[in-house]
DRENTOR-549550 format. One record per residue (C-alpha): residue number from 0; residue in one letter; x, y, z. Coordinates in Angstrom, 1 decimal, m for minus. Each point is the difference from the previous one (the first is absolute). Layout:
N
- num,residuo,x,y,z
- NUM,a,X,Y,Z
...
This chain:
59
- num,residuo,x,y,z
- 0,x,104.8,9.4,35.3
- 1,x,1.6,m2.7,m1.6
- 2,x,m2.5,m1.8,m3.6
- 3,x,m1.7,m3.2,1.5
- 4,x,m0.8,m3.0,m2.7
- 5,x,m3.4,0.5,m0.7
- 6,x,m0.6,m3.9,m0.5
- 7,x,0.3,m0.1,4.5
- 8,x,m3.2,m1.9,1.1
- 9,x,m2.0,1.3,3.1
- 10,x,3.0,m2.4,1.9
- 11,x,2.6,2.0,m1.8
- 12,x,m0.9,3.4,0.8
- 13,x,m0.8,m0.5,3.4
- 14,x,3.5,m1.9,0.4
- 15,x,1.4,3.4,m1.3
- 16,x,m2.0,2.2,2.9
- 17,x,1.2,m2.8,2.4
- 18,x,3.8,m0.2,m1.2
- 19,x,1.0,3.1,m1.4
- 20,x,m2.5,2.5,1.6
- 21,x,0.5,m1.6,3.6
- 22,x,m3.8,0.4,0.0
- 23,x,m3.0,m2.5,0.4
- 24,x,m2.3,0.2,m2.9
- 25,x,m2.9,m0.5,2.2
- 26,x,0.4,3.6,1.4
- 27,x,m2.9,2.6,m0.5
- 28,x,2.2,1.2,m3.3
- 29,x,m0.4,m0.1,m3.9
- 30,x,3.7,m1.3,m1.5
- 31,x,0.9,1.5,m3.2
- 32,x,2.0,m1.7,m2.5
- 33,x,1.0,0.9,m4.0
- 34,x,2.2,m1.6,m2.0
- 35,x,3.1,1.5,m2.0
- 36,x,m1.7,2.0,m2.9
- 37,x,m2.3,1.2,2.8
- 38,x,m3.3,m0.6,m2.6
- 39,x,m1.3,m3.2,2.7
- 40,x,m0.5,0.4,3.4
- 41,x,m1.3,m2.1,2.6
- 42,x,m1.9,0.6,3.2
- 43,x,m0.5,m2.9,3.0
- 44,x,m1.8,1.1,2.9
- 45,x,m1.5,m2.3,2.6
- 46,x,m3.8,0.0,0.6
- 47,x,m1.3,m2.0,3.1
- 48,x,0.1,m3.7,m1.1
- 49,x,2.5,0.7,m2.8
- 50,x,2.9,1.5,m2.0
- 51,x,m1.7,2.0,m3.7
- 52,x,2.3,0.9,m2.5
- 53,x,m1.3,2.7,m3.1
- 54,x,2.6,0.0,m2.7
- 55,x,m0.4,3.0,m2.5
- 56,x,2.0,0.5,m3.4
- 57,x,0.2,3.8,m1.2
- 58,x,0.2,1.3,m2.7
């Protein structure tokens, strides 16, 4: 899985599913993203009237 740049907007991330995965982002699927040092990650998900995105940094 190639790093994504964790400053991607809802638009951005979904763009990715859309683009690179082939995919649409409104499927029944949670999308997992992380960036290079692999400490952020970011989760969108679609939920009836709209795209949610949880972004976590670990530690």
């Amino acid at each position: 899985m190639e790093p994504v740049d964790m400053r991607k907007s809802i638009d951005g991330v979904a763009a990715l599913v859309e683009q690179e995965m082939d995919l649409s982002p409104a499927l029944e699927a949670i999308f997992v993203f992380c960036n290079r040092g692999r400490d952020k990650i970011k989760l969108l998900y679609w939920e009836r009237n709209g795209f949610v995105v949880l972004y976590k940094r670990l530690v």
